[in-house]
Backbone as a chain_set.jsonl record, in Angstrom:
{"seq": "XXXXXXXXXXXXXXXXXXXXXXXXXXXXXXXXXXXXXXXXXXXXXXXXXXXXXXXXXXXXXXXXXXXXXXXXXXXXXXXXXXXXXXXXXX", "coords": {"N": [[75.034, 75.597, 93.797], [75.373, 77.374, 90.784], [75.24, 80.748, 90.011], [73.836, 81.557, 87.308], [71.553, 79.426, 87.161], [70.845, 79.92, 89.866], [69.604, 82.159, 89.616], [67.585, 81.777, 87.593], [66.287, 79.31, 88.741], [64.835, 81.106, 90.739], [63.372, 82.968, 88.986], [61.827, 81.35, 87.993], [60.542, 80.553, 89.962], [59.11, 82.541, 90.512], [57.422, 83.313, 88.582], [54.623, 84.148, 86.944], [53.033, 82.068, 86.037], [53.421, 80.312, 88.418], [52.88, 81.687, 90.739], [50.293, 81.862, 89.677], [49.213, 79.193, 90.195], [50.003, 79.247, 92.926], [48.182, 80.634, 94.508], [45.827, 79.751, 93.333], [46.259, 76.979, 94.804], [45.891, 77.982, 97.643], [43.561, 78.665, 97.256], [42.008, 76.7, 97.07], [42.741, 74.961, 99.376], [41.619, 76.609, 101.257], [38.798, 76.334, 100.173], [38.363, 73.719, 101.016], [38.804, 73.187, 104.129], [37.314, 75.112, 104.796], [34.863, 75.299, 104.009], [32.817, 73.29, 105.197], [31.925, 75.164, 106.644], [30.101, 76.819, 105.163], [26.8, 76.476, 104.107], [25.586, 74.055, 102.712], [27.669, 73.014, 101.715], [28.846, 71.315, 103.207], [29.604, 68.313, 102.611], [32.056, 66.048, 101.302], [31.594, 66.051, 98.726], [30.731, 68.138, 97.769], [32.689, 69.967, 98.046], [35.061, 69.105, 96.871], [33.839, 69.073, 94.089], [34.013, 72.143, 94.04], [36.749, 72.765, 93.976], [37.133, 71.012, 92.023], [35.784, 72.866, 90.23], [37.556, 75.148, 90.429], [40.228, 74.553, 89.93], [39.761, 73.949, 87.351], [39.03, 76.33, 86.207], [41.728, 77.976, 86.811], [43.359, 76.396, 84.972], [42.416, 77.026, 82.399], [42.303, 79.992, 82.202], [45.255, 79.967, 83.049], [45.828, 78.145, 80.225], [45.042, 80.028, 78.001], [46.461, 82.301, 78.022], [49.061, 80.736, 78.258], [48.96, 80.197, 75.646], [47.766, 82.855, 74.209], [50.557, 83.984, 74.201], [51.769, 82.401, 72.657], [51.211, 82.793, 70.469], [52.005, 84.732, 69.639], [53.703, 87.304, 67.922], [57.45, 87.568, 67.534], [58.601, 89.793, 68.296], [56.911, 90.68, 70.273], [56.69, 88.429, 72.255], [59.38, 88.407, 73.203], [59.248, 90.419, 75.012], [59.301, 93.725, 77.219], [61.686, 96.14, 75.826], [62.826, 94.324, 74.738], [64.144, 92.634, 71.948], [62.974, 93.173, 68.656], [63.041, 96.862, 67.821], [61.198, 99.065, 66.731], [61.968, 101.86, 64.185], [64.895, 101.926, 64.832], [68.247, 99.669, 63.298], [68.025, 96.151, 62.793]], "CA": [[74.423, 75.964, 92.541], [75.918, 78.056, 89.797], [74.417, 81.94, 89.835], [73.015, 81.495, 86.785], [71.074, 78.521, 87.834], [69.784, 80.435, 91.261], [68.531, 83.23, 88.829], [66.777, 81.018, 86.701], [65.096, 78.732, 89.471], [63.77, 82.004, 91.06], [62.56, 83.561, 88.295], [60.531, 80.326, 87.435], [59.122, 80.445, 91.218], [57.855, 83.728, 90.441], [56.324, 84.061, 87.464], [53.189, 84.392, 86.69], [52.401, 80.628, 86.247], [53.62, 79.625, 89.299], [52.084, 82.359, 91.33], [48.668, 81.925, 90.101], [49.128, 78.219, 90.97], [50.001, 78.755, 93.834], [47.432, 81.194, 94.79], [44.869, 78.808, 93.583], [46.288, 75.739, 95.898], [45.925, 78.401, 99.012], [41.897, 78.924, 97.519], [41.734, 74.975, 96.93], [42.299, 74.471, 101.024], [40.655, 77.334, 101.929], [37.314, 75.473, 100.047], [38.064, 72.215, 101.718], [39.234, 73.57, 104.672], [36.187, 75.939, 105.224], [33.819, 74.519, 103.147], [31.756, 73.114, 106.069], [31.431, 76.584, 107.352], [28.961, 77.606, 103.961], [25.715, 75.993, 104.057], [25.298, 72.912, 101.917], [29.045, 72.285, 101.225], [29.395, 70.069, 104.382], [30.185, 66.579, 102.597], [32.915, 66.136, 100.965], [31.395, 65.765, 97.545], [30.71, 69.769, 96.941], [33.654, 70.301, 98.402], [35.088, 68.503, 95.471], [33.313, 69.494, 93.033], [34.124, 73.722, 93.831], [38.068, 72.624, 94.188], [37.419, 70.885, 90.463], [36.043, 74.001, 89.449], [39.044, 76.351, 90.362], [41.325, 73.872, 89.174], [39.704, 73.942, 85.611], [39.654, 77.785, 85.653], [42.923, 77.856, 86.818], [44.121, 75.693, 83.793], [41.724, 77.311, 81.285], [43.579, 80.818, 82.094], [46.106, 79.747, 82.213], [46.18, 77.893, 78.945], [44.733, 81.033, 77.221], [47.531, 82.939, 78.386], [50.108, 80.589, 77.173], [48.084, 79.97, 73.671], [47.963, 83.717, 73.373], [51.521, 84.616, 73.717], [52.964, 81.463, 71.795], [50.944, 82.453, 68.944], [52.081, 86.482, 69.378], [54.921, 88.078, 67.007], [58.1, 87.417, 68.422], [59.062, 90.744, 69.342], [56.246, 90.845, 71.159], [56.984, 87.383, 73.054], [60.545, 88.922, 73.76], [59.141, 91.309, 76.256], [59.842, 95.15, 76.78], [63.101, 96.311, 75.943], [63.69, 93.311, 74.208], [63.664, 92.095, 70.094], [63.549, 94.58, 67.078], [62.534, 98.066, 68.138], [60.799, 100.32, 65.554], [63.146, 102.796, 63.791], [66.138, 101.044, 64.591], [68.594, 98.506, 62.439], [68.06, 94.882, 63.205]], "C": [[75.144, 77.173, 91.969], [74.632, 79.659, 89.88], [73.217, 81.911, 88.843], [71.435, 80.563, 86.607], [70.221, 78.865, 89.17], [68.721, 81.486, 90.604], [67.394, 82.613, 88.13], [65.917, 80.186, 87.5], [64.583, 79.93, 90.192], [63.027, 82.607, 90.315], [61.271, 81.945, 87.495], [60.276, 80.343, 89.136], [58.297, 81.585, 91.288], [57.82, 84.077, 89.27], [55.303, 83.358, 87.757], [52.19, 82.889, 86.806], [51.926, 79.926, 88.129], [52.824, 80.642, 91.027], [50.994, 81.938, 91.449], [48.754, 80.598, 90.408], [49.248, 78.197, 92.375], [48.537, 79.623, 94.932], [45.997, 80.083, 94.479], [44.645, 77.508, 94.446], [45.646, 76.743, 97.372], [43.806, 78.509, 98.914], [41.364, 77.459, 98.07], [41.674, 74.566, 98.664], [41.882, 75.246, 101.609], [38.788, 76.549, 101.71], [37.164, 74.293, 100.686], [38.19, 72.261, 103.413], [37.78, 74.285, 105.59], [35.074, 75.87, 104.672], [32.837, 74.452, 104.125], [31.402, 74.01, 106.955], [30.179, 76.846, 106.707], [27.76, 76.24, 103.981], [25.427, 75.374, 102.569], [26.765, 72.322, 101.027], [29.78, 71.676, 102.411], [30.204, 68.821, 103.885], [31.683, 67.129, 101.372], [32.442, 66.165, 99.733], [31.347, 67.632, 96.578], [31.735, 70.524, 97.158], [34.655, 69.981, 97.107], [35.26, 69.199, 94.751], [33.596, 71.335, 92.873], [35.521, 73.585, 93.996], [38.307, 72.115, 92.57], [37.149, 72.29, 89.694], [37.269, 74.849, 89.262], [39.945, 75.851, 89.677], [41.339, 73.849, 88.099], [39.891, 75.36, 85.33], [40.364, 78.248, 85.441], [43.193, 77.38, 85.569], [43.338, 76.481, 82.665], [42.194, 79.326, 81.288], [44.668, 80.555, 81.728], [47.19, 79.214, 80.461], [46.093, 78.78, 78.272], [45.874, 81.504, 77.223], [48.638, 82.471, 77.889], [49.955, 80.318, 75.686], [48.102, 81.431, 73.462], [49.462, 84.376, 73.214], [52.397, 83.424, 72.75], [52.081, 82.053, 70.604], [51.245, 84.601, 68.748], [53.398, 86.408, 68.83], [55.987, 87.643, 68.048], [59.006, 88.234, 68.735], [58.269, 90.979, 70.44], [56.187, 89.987, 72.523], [58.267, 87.95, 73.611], [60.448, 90.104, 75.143], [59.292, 92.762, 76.288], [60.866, 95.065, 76.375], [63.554, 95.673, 75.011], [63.361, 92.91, 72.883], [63.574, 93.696, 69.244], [62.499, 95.715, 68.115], [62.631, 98.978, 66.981], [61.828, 101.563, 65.355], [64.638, 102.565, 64.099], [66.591, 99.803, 63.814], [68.06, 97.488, 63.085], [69.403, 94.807, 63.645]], "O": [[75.522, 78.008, 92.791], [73.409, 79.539, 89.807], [72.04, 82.113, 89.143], [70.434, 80.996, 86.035], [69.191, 78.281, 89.504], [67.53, 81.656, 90.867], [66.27, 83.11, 88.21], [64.74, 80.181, 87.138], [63.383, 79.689, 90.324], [61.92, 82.911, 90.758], [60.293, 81.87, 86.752], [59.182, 79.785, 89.233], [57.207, 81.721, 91.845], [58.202, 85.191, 88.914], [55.074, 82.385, 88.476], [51.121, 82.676, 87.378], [50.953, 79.447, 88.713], [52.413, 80.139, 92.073], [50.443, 81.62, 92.503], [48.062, 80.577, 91.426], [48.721, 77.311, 93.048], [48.085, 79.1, 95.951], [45.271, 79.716, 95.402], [43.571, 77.006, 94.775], [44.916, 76.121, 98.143], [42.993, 78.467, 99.838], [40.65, 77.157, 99.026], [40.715, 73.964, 99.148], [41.589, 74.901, 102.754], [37.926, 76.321, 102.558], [36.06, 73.808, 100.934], [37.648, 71.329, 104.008], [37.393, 73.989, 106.72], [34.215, 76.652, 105.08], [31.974, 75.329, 104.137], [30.683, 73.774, 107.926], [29.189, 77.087, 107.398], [28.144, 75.078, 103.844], [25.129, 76.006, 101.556], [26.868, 71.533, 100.088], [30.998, 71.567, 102.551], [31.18, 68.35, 104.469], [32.04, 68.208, 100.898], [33.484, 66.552, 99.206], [31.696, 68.072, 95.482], [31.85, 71.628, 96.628], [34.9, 70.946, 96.384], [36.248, 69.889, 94.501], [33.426, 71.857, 91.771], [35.85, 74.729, 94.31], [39.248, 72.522, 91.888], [37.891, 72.793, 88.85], [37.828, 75.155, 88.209], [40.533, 76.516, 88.823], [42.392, 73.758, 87.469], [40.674, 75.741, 84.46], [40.464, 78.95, 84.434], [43.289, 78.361, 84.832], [44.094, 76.463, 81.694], [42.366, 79.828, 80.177], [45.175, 80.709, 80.617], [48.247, 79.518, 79.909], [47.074, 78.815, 77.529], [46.545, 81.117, 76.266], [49.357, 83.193, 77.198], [50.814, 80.266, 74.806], [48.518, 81.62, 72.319], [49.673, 85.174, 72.3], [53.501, 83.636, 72.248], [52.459, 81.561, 69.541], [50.764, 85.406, 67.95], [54.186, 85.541, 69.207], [55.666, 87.378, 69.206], [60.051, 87.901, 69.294], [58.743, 91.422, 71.486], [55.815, 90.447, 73.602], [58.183, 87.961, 74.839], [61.311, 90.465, 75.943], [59.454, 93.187, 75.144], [61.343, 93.93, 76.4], [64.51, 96.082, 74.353], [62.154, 92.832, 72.656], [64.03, 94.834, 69.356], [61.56, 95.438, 68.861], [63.608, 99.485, 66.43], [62.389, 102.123, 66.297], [65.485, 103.169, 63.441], [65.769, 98.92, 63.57], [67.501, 97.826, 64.129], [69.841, 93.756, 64.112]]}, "num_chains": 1, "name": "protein.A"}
């Protein structure tokens, strides 16, 4: 693989997306996983059903998150450092 290419697939395994995904897969088998430890999430069905929850929260952050910066200024999408900076030319 080409440098630029190793930079670019690591920085998409760690951002922010891919983090909190993955942090939510490690909750997701912790609930199924340990589930039948907590009193009345024995069957598999509430087990389920608290693995759908995370999964929708998960996605419902996350969507916010990318719905609020696609719809932000796009110096502000550019990051620190980066795009027009006040009192300087373009």
């Amino acid at each position: 693989m080409m440098p630029q290419q190793v930079s670019y697939l690591l920085a998409s395994l760690l951002s922010r997306r891919a983090s909190g995904l993955a942090g939510t897969g490690l909750a997701m088998t912790l609930v199924w996983y340990l589930g039948p430890l907590v009193p009345g999430m024995g069957g598999p069905l509430p087990r389920a059903a608290a693995i759908l929850v995370l999964a929708l929260a998960w996605t419902g952050v996350a969507g916010a998150g990318a719905g609020r910066r696609r719809l932000a200024p796009a110096p502000a999408r550019a990051g620190p450092g980066r795009g027009h900076r006040p009192g300087r030319p373009s």
